[in-house]
N, C-alpha and C positions, 0 to 999 in steps of 0.2 A: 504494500500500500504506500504508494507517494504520495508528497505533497507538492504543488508547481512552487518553485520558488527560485526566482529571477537571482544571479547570481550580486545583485547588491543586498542584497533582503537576506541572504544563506550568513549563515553565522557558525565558528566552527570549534572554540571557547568552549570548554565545556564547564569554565568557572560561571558562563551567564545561563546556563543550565541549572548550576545549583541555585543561583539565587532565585530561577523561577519560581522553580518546584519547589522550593522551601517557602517562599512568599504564598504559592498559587497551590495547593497539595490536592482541590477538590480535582479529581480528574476522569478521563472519560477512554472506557476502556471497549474495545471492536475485536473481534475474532469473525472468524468466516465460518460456517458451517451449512452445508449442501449449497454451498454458490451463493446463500446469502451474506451479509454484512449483522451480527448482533450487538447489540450496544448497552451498557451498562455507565453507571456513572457514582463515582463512588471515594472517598479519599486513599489517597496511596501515599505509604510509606517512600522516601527516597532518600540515598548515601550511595556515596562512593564505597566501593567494595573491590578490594586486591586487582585497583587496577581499573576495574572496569564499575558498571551503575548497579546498582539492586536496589527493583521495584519491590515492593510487597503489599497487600490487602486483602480483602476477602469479602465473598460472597454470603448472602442468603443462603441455605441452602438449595430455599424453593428456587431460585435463580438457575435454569438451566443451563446458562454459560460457564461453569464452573464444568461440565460435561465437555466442551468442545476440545478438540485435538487441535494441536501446532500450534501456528504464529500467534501473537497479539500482538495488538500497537495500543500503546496508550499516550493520550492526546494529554499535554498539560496548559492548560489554557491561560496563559496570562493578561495581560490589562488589553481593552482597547477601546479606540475613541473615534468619534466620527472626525474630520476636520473638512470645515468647509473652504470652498475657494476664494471667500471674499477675505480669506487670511493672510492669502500670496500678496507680497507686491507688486509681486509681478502679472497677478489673475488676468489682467485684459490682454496684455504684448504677450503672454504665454496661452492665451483660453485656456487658464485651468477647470479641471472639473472637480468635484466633492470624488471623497476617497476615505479609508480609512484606514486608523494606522493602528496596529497590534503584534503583539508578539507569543508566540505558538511553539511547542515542539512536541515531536513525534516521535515515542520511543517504541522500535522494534525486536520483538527476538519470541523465543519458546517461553510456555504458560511451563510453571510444576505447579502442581494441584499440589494442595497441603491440609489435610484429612486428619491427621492425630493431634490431639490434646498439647504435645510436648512440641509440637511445629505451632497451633496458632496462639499457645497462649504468649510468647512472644509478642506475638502480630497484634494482637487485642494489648497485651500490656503498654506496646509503646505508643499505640493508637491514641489511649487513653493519655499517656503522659504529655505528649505533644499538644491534642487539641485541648484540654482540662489544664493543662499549662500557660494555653494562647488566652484563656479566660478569666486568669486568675484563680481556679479552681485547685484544690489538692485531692478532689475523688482518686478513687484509684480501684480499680477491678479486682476483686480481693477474691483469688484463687484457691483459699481457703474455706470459704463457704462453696456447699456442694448447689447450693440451690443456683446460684452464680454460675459455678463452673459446669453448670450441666447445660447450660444455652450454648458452650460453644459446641454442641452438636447441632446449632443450628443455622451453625453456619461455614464453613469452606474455604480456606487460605489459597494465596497462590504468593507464589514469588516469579520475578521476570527479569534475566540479565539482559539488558537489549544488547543484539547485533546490528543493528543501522538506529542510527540516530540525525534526527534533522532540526534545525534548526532554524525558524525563522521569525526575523528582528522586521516589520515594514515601517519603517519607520521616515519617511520622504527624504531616503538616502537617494534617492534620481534627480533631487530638488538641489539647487543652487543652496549654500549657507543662509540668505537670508530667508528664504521661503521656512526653513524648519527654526530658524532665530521666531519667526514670527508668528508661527503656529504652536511651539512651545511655549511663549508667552501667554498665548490663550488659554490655552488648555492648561496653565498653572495654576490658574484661576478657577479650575472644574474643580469636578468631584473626584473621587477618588482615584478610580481607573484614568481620567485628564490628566491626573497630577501624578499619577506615575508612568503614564505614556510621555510627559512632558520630562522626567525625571530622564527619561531611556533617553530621547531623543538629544538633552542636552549632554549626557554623556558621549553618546557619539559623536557630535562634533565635537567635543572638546577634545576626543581621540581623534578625528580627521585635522583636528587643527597642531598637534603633538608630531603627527608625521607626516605635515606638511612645512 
């Protein structure tokens, strides 16, 4: 499964991979099965491991994608923003048109399915620690209680080293310096995903501007 991406847009860093996925964790997870496309959406663990990435998360049980054989890709979606043309200065001598800019990757390789107790409770314990972390919370899945530990039969680990990984930054790297000077401005002033499309954007030139 590819994704089209123009060779300014391709990004090859796998430092701006961590920051994604560590900002962006909810992610969106495809396998194929009988020539169809099935889609689940779901948070995943991610870290570097010996070298190479490890995904990890898990299923429902009742989720029959936990059943499919070979690839998966899973999508990690990070910020995006509309930006319109009346931002260029250049919009009339260029006839700009609206566009929008986001940044996306796409990690490929083989599903293991992770079935016993002593594989997901791992997977659940650091689940917990991360997102109960991100909230200020100190719950914690207490694998001690059997009424607790009896739910994760009901549900399905997987872990995924990808073998292709893709990356892409849209970010109006095709645009002259001022067009993304002035469309960052804007969108500093958004909301969230604004202000951290506008975050990306000024990092980039200030590296186009570093080796130039």
């Amino acid at each position: 499964m590819s994704m089209y991406t123009p060779s300014y847009f391709a990004k090859t860093d796998l430092v701006e991979l961590d920051r994604l996925a560590d900002a962006y964790p909810f992610a969106t997870v495809i396998t194929i099965t009988d020539g169809e496309p099935f889609v689940s959406h779901l948070p995943v663990l991610y870290r570097r491991d010996h070298g190479g990435i490890l995904l990890r998360g898990h299923w429902s049980r009742a989720n029959p994608q936990w059943r499919h054989s070979g690839d998966a890709t899973v999508i990690v979606h990070g910020p995006s923003a509309y930006v319109s043309p009346s931002w260029y200065p250049d919009k009339e001598t260029a006839a700009r048109v609206p566009t929008w800019n986001y940044a996306v990757a796409h990690l490929s390789g083989p599903l293991e399915i992770i079935e016993d107790e002593s594989g997901l409770a791992p997977i659940v314990a650091d689940l917990t620690r991360q997102h109960e972390g991100n909230i200020g919370s100190d719950w914690k899945f207490d694998f001690g209680r059997d009424d607790l530990r009896r739910q994760l039969r009901g549900i399905v680990g997987f872990s995924l080293r990808p073998t292709r990984i893709e990356l892409k930054f849209k970010l109006n790297q095709n645009h002259p310096a001022a067009n993304i000077e002035s469309v960052a401005k804007v969108l500093a002033d958004g909301g969230e995903d604004q202000r951290a499309i506008a975050a990306l954007m000024r990092a980039r030139l200030g590296q186009a501007h570093k080796e130039t």
